[in-house]
MIVO-190420 format. One record per residue (C-alpha): residue in one letter; x, y, z; chain. Coordinates in pm, whole numbers, plus 50000, padded with zeros to 5 digits. Each point is the difference from the previous one (the first is absolute). Example, Ala and Ser with C-alpha at 12.3 -4.5 7.8 and 13.67 -1.06 7.14 Angstrom:
MIVO-190420
<atom A <51230 49550 50780> A>
<atom S <50137 50344 49934> A>
This chain:
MIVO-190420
<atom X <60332 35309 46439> A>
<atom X <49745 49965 49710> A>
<atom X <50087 49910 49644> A>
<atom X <49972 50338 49856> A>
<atom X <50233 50178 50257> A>
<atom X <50219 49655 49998> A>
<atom X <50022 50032 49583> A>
<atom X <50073 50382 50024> A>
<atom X <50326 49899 50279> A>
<atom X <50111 49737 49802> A>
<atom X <50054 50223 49696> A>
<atom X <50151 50304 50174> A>
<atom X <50231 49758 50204> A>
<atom X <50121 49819 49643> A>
<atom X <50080 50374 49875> A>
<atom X <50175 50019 50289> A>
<atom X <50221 49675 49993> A>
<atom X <50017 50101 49616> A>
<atom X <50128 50326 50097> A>
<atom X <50300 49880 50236> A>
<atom X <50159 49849 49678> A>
<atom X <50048 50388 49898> A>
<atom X <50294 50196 50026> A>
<atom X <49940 50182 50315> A>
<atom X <50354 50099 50107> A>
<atom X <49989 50224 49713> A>
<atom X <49777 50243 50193> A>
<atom X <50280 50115 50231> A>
<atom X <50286 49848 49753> A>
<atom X <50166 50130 49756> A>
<atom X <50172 49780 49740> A>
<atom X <50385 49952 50036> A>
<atom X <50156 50005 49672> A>
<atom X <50363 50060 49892> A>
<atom X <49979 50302 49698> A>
<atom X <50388 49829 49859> A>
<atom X <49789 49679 49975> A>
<atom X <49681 50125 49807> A>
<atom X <50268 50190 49762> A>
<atom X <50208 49674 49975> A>
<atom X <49659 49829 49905> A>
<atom X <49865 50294 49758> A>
<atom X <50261 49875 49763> A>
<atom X <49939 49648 49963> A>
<atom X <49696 49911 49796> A>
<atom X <49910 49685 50186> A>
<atom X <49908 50206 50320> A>
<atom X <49688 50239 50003> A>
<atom X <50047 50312 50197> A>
<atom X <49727 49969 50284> A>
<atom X <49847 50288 50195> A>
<atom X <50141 50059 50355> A>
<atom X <49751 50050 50311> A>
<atom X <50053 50316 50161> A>
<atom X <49688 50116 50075> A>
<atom X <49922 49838 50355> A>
<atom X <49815 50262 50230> A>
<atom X <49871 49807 50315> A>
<atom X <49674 50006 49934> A>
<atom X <49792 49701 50137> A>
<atom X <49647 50128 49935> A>
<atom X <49852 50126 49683> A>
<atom X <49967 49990 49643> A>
<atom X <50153 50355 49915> A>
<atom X <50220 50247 50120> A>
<atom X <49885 50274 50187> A>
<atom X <50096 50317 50212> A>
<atom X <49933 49785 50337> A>
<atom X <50261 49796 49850> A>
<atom X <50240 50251 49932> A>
<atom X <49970 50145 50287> A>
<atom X <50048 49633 50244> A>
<atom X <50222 49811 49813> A>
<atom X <50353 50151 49973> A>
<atom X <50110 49722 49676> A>
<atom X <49655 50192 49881> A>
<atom X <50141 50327 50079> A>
<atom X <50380 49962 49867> A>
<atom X <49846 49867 49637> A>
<atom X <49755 50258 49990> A>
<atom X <50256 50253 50034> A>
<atom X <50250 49865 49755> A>
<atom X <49736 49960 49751> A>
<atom X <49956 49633 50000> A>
<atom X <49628 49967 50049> A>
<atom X <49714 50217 49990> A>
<atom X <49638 50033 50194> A>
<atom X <49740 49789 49865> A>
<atom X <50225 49737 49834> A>
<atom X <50007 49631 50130> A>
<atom X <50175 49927 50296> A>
<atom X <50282 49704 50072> A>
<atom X <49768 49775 50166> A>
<atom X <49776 50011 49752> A>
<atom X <50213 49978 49717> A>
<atom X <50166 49705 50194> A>
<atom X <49641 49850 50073> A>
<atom X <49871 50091 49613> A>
<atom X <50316 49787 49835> A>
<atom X <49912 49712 50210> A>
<atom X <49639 49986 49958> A>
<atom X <50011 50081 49640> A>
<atom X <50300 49801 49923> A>
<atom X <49834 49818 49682> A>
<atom X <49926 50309 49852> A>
<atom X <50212 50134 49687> A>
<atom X <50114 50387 49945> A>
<atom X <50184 50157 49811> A>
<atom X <50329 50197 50079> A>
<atom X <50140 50187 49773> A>
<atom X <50301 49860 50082> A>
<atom X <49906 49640 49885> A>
<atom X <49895 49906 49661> A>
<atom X <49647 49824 50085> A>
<atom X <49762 50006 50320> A>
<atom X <50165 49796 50252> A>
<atom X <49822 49845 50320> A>
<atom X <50088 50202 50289> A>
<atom X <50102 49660 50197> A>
<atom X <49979 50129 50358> A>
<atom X <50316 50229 49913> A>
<atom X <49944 50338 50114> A>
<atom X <50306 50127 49745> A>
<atom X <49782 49860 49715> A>
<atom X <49751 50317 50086> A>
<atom X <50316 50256 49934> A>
<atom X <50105 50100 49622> A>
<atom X <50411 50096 50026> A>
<atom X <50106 50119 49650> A>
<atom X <50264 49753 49869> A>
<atom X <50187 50260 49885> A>
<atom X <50019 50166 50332> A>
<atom X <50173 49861 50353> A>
<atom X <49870 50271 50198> A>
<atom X <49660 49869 50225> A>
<atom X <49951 50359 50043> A>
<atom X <49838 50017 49639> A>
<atom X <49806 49638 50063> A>
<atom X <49669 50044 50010> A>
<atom X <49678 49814 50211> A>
<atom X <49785 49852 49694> A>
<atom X <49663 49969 50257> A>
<atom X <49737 50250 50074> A>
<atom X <49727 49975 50276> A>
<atom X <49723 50025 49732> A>
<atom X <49925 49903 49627> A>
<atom X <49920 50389 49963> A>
<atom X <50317 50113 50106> A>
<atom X <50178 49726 49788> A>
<atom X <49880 50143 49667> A>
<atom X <50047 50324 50127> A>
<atom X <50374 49933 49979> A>
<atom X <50171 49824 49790> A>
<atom X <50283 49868 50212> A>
<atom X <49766 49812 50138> A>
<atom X <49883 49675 49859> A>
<atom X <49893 49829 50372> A>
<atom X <49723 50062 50236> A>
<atom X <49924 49856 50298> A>
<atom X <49749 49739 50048> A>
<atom X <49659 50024 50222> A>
<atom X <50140 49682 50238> A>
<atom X <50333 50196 50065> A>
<atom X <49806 50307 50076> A>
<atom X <49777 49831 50243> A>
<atom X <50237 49788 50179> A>
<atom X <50239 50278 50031> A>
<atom X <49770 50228 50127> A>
<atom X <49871 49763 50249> A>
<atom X <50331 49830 50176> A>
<atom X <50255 50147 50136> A>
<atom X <50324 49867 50068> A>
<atom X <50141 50022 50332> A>
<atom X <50334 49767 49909> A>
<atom X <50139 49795 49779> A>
<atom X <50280 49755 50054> A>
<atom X <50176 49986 49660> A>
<atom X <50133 49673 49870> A>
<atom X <50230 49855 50269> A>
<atom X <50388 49959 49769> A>
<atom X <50029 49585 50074> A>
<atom X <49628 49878 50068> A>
<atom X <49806 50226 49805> A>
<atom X <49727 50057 50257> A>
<atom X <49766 50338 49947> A>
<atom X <49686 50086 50235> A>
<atom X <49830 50328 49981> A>
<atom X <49749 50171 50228> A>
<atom X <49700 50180 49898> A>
<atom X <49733 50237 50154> A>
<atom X <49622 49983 49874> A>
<atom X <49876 50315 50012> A>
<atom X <49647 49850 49839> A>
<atom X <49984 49715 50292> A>
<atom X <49637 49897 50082> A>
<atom X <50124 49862 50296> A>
<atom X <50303 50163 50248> A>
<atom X <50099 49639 50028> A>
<atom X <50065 50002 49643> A>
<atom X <50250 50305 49977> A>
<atom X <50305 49898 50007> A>
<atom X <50155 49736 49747> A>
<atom X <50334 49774 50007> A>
<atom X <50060 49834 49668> A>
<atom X <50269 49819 49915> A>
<atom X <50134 49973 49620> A>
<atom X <50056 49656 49856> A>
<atom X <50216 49844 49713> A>
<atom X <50141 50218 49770> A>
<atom X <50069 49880 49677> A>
<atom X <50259 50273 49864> A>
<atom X <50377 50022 50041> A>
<atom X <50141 49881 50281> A>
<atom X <49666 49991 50225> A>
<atom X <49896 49723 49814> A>
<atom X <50295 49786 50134> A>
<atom X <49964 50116 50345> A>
<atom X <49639 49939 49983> A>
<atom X <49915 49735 49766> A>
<atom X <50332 49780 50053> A>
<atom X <50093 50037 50365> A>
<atom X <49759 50127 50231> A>
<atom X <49686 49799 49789> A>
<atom X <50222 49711 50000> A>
<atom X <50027 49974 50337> A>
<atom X <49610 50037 50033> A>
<atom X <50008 49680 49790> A>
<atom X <50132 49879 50286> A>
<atom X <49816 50141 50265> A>
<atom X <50016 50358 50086> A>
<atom X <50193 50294 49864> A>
<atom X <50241 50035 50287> A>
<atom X <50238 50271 49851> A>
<atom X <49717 50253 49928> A>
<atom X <49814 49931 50297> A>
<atom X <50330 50063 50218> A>
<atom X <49981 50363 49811> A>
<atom X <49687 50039 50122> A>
<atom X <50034 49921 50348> A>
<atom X <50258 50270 49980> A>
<atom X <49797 50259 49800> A>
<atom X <49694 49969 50170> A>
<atom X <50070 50224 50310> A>
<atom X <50072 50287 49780> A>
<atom X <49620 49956 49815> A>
<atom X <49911 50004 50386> A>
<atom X <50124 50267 50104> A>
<atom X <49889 50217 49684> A>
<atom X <49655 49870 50061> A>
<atom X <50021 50144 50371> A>
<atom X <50131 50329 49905> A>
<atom X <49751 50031 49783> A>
<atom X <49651 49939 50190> A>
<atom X <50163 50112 50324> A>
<atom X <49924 49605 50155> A>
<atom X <50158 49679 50112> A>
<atom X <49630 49862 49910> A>
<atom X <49960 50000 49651> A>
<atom X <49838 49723 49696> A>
<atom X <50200 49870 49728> A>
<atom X <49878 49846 49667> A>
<atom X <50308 49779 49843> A>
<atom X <49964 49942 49622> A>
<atom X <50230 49788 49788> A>
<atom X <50002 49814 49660> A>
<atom X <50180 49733 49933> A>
<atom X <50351 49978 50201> A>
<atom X <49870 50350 50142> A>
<atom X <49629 49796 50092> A>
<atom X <50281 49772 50169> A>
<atom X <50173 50242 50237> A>
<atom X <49651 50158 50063> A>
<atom X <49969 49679 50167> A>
<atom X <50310 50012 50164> A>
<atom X <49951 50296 50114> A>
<atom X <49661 49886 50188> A>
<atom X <50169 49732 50172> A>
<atom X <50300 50203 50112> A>
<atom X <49772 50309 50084> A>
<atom X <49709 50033 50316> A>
<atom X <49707 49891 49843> A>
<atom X <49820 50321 50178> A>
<atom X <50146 50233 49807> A>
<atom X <49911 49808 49662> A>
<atom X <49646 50097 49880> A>
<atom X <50019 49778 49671> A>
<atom X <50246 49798 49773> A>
<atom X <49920 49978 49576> A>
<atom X <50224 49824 49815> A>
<atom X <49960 49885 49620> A>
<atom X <50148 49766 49900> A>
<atom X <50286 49909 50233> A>
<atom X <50149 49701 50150> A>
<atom X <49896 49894 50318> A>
<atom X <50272 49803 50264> A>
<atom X <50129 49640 49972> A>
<atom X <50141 49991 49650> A>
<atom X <49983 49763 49730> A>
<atom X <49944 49734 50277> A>
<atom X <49694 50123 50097> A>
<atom X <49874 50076 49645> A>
<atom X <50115 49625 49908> A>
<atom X <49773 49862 50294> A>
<atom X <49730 50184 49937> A>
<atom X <49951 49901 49581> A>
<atom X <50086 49687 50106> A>
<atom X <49701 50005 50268> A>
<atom X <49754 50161 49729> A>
<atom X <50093 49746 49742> A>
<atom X <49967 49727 50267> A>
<atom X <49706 50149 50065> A>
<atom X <49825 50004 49656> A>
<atom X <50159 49664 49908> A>
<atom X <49779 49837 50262> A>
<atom X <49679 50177 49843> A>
<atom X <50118 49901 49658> A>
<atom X <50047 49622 50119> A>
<atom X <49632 49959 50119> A>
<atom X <49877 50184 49692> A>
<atom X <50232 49739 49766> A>
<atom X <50122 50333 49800> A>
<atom X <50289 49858 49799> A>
<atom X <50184 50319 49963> A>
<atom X <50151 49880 50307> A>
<atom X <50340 49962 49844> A>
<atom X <50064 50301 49816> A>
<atom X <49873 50234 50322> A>
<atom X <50197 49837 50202> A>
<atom X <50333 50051 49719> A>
<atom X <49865 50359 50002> A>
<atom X <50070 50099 50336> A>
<atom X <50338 49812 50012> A>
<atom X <50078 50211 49787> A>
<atom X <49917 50311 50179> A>
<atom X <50181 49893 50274> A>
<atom X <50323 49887 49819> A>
<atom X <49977 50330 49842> A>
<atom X <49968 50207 50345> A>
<atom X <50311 49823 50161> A>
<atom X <50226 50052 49667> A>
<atom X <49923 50330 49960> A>
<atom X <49988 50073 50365> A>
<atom X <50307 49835 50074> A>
<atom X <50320 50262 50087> A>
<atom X <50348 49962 49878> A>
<atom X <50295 50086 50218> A>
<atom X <50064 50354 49906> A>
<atom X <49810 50096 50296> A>
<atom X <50338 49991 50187> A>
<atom X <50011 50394 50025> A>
<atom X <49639 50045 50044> A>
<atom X <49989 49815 50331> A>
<atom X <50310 50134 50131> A>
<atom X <49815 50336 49979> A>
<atom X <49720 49839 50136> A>
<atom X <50221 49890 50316> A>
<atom X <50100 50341 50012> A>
<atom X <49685 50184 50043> A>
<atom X <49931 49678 50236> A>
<atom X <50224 50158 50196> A>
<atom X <49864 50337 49948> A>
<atom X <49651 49943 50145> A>
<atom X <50097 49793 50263> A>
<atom X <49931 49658 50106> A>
<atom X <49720 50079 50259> A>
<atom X <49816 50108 49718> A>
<atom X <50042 49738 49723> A>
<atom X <49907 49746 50290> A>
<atom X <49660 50148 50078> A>
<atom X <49989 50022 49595> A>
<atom X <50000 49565 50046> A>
<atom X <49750 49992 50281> A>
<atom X <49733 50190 49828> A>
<atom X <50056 49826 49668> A>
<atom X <49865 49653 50196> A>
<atom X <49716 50151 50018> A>
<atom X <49979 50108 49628> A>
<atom X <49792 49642 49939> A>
<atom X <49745 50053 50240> A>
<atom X <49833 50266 49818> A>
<atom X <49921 50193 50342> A>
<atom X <50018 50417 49917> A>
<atom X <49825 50258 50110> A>
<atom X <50106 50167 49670> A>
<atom X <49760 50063 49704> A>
<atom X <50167 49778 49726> A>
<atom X <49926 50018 49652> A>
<atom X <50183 49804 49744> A>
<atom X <49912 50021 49636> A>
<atom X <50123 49731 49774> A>
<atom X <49911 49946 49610> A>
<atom X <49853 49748 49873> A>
<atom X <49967 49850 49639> A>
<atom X <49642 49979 49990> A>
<atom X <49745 50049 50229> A>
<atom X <49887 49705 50248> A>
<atom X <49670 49837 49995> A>
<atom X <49759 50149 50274> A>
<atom X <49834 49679 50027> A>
<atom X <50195 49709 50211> A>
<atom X <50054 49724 49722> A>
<atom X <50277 49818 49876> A>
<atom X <50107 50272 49731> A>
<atom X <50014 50221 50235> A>
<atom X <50229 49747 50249> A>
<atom X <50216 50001 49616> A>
<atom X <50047 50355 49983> A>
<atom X <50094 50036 50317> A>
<atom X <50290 49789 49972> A>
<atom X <50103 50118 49687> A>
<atom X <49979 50395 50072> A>
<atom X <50145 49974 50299> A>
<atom X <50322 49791 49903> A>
<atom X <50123 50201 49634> A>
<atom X <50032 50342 50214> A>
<atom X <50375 49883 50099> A>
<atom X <50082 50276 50206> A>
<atom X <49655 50126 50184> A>
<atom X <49925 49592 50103> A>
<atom X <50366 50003 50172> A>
<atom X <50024 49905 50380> A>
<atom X <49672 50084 50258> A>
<atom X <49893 50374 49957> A>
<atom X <49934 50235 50364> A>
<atom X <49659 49934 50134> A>
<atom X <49922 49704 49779> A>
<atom X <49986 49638 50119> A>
<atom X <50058 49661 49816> A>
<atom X <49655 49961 49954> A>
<atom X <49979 50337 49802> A>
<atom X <50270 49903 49759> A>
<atom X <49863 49698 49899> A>
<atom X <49645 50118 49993> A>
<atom X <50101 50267 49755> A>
<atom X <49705 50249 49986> A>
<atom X <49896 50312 50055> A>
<atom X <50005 50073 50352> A>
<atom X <49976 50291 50253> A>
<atom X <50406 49984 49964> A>
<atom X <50080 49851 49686> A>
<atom X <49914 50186 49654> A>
<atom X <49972 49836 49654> A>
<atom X <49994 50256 49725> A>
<atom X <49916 49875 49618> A>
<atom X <50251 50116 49815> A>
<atom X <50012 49735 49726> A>
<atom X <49951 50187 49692> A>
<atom X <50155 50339 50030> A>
<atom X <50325 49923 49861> A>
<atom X <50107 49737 49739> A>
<atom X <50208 49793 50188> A>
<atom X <49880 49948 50391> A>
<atom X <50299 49798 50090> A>
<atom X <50246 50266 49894> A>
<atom X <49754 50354 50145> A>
<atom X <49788 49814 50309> A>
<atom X <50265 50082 50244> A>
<atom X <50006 50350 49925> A>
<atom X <49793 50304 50146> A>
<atom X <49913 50142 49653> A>
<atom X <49675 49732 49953> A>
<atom X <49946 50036 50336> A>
<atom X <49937 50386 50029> A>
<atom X <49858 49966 49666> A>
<atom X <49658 49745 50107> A>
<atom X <49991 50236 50366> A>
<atom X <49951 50332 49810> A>
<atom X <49716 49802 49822> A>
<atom X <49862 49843 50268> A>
<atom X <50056 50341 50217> A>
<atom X <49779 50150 49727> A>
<atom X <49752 49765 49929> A>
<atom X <49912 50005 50420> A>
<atom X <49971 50391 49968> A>
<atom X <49673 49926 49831> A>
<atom X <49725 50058 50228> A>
<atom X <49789 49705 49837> A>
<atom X <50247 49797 50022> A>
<atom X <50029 50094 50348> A>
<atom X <49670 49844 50089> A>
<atom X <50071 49693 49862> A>
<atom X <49999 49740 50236> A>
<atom X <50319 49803 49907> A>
<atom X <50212 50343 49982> A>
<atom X <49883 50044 50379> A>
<atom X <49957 49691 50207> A>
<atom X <50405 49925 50110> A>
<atom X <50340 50046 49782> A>
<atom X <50045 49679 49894> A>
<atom X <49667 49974 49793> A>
<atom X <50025 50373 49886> A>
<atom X <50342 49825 49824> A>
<atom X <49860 49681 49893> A>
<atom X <49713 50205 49859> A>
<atom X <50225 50235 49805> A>
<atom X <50281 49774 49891> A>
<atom X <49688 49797 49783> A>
<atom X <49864 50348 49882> A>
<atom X <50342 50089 49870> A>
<atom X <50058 49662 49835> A>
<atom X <49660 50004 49846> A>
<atom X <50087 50387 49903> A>
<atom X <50298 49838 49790> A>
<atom X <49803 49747 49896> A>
<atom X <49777 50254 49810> A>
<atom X <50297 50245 49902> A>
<atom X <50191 49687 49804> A>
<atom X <49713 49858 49863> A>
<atom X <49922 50357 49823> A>
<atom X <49671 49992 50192> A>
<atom X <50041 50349 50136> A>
<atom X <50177 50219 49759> A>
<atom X <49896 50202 49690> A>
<atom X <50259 49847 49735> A>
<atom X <50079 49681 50049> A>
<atom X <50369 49868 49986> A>
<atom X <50227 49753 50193> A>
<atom X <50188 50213 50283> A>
<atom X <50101 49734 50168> A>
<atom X <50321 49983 49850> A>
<atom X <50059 50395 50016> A>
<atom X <50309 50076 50266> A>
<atom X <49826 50351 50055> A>
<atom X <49617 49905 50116> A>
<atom X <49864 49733 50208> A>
<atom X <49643 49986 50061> A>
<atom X <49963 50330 50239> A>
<atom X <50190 50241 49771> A>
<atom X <49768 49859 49751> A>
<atom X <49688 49998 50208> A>
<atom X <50097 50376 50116> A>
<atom X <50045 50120 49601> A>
<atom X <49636 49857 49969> A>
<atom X <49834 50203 50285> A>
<atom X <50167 50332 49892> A>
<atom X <49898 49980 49669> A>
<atom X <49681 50052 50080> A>
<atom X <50063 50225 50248> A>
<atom X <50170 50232 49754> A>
<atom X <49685 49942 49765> A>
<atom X <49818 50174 50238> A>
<atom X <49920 50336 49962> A>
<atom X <49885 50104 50302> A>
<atom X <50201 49838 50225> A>
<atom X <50325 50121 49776> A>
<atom X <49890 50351 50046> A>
<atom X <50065 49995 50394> A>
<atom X <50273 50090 50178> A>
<atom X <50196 49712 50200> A>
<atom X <50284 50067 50267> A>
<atom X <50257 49742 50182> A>
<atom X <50035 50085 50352> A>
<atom X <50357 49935 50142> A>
<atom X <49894 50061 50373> A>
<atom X <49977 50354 49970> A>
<atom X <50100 50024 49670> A>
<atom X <49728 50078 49748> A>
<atom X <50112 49896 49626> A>
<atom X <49765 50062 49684> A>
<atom X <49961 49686 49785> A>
<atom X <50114 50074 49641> A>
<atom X <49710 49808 49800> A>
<atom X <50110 50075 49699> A>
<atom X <50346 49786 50045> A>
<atom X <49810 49716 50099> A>
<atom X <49784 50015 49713> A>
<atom X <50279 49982 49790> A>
<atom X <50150 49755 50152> A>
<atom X <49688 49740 50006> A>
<atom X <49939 50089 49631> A>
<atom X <50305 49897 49884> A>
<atom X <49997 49713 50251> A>
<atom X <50325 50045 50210> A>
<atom X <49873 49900 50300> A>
<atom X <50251 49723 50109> A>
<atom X <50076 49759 50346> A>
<atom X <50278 50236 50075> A>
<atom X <49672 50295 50070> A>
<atom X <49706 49781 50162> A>
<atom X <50099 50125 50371> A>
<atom X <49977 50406 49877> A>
<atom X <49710 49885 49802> A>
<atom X <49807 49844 50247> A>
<atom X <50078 50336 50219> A>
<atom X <49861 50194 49697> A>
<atom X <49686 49747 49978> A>
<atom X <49930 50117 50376> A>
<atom X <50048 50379 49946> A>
<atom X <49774 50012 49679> A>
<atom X <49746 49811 50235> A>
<atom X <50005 49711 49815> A>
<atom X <49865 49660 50142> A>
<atom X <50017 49632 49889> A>
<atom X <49647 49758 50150> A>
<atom X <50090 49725 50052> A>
<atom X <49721 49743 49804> A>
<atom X <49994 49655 50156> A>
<atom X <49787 49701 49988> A>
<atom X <49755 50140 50269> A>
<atom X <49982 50311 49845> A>
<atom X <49847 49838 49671> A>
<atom X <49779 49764 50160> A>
<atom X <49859 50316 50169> A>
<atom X <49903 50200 49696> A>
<atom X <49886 49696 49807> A>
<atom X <49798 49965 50287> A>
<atom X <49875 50360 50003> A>
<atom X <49904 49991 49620> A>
């Protein structure tokens, strides 16, 4: 695979891993609420009066609602005919998809007293009147375009670009809803837009929640026992779910013989795994994960920091560096902290009787043949295309040298929960040599939020620097280039230093009209900021504002509204929470970024 089609899958397979976090049993579930309760609830002022969810309509492909729709879904049918929903207005899976992938955004319902972020709740997209307990009279606050939002003014919502074209793109064949006890959640997806047949079909598996009781299930019990090794209770769930995803798959193409891609992040990067080792490797095409936990536990992960330090300490003793000391205290302390905070308590007790349980369940043939093939895990043998994307403080030295032997050790050993235990089709050698490989992915994500400690782990910098990269390799100069087309690993290399130096020039004030520390600002990093700059001129340009620009949702054909964006750039609103719609905007106005390096300059200072 070259790096442009290789960029371009490893974007659309972190919307997709992004997208599993969203609450996709709403699309054939209603919500099951107790009226006595809400009127109970409506008189004490401490509670606010949410809206209910009773608008699911099976639909698993498409943006808006339709007469197809009506006409094939019969939860489509029965709330068309009771008045529920109308053509034309959003459907459940992409409201569901919309309050995940827009989750930072504010809104305002009237039934709040200031915009709120929508928070991956799909109830936070419904205005109920407090004074009235009846959901008939609740009303959907999103439209399908900003047009027909101002056209009505019930509506204060409309649904992004991303939404529009993931929704329109991947269907969903099943979804396996939170399990009650262990939490686990995989869905499976259909690519109608698949370059490849290989490619079409999609298992991803969600990973830790960090809301209401998910987050104990996830974070406390089934990550702490990754700490440890592997995630035995949710991988038992799998083993027992996984003939059902089998079986859709069949009914659907017709075939025993059919290609899986498995995508995960995080814990769900971790069953992805699991999944190829429990699985025939013939019928897996390729495994992405970002950001997940490999096999082993914090054993493995000691070993390893302890052989990197090791490692480096024997450079550092021939050079006579005598920061010795305090490197050394450094990644004690990284390793103290891993085991304390990895470490479980005993209110497991319940979890692994459950676990014992669905032991029990699968069967012990199974689980056995589960062991054998996990031997082989270190090996790194797979006919499987495996892609792992990790992120990295700052980008490594291209150059073999000792700072780049430093950074190695140092990136690799403060992301606590990717470095855990041996990853699927990567050796020893490939964790300690931590680069950018064929198989192993380093993504600069440094500077895009405040605090990298607290945001690395998350997908939202993540999908963030592969929209940008995505865009910037949809130039056709940039194409050419020679370090955007050689092999994958120096297409990264190449633009992990472009986006640094990019920041570089954004915080400096070297690249923007009106100087001022952003920095600081919670609502830009340096590609909102670099984004606000390129469509400010755009918009400055008469000609090219006098056009007519359209989004095309697969066979959807959506005029641009130019004058919103105007408006928006003007008064500079362009935040973080927009640079994935923004950077789909920058591609439908047919706007590109060149890419200016070294080489280019000492070419036209050689042509003058």
């Amino acid at each position: 695979m070259n790096p442009k089609d290789f960029i371009e899958q490893l974007k659309d397979y972190a919307d997709v891993a992004d997208a599993s976090y969203a609450m996709l049993h709403y699309i054939d579930e209603n919500e099951i609420f107790d009226i006595d309760d809400d009127e109970f609830k409506a008189d004490i002022p401490a509670f606010e009066l949410q809206g209910r969810w009773v608008y699911a309509d099976g639909i698993k492909l498409g943006y808006k609602i339709k007469e197809e729709h009506i006409d094939k879904s019969e939860l489509a049918k029965q709330l068309f005919d009771d008045k529920k929903i109308k053509l034309e207005q959003p459907t459940a899976y992409a409201l569901a998809i919309e309050a995940r992938f827009s989750q930072d955004i504010k809104i305002k319902n009237p039934s709040k007293d200031k915009p709120e972020p929508i928070n991956n709740k799909i109830q936070n997209l419904i205005h109920r009147p407090k004074e009235d307990l009846d959901t008939t009279k609740q009303t959907l606050l999103v439209a399908t375009t900003k047009e027909k939002q101002d056209s009505d003014s019930d509506l204060t919502f409309h649904l992004s670009p991303r939404t529009k074209y993931f929704t329109s793109r991947f269907e969903i064949l099943h979804h396996q809803p939170n399990t009650s006890i262990s939490g686990y959640s995989h869905t499976l997806f259909k690519d109608h837009l698949a370059k490849d047949s290989k490619d079409t079909y999609i298992l991803v598996f969600r990973g830790t929640e960090i809301r209401g009781t998910e987050l104990f299930k996830d974070a406390i019990l089934t990550d702490g026992s990754i700490a440890l090794g592997i995630a035995i209770p949710q991988i038992i769930s799998l083993v027992k779910f996984k003939n059902e995803v089998l079986e859709t798959i069949k009914k659907d193409i017709g075939d025993s013989n059919y290609q899986l891609n498995i995508i995960g992040h995080s814990l769900g990067g971790h069953l992805a795994q699991s999944f190829c080792i429990c699985h025939k490797k013939e019928s897996i095409h390729k495994l992405y994960t970002y950001n997940a936990p490999g096999f082993g536990g914090i054993l493995a992960s000691a070993i390893n920091i302890f052989l990197r330090v090791m490692r480096l300490i024997f450079k550092l003793l021939v050079r006579g560096v005598q920061y010795l000391l305090n490197l050394v205290g450094l990644r004690g302390k990284v390793i103290h902290k891993c085991i304390k905070t990895c470490n479980p308590n005993d209110t497991l007790q319940n979890y692994i009787e459950y676990a014992d349980t669905l032991k029990q369940e699968v069967g012990a043939k199974e689980i056995d043949t589960l062991g054998i093939n996990a031997k082989e895990l270190s090996k790194a043998h797979t006919t499987i295309e495996v892609h792992h994307i990790e992120t990295i403080k700052k980008p490594l030295p291209t150059e073999e040298s000792f700072s780049r032997e430093a950074r190695q050790t140092l990136e690799s050993s403060i992301s606590l929960i990717s470095d855990l235990g041996y990853k699927y089709g990567l050796n020893i050698k490939d964790k300690l040599d931590y680069k950018n490989t064929q198989r192993l992915h380093l993504l600069y994500i440094g500077e895009l939020e405040t605090s990298y400690l607290a945001t690395s782990h998350f997908l939202e910098s993540i999908l963030q620097i592969t929209y940008f990269y995505h865009y910037l390799l949809q130039s056709p100069t940039n194409q050419t280039k020679t370090q955007l087309n050689q092999n994958i690993e120096k297409a990264l290399d190449y633009l992990n230093s472009y986006s640094k130096l990019l920041m570089e020039l954004v915080y400096g004030n070297k690249l923007i009209r009106n100087p001022k520390t952003i920095k600081t600002d919670n609502d830009k990093n340096y590609l909102s900021v670099y984004q606000q700059e390129i469509l400010y001129m755009f918009i400055h340009n008469d000609k090219r504002m006098a056009q007519e620009y359209y989004y095309n949702f697969n066979e959807e054909s959506e005029m641009i509204q130019m004058e919103d964006i105007a408006e928006k750039v003007c008064l500079e609103q362009l935040n973080k929470n927009e640079t994935k719609n923004i950077f789909l905007l920058l591609l439908a106005l047919g706007i590109y970024t060149k890419i200016i390096d070294k080489n280019d300059m000492e070419n036209l200072l050689k042509a003058s």
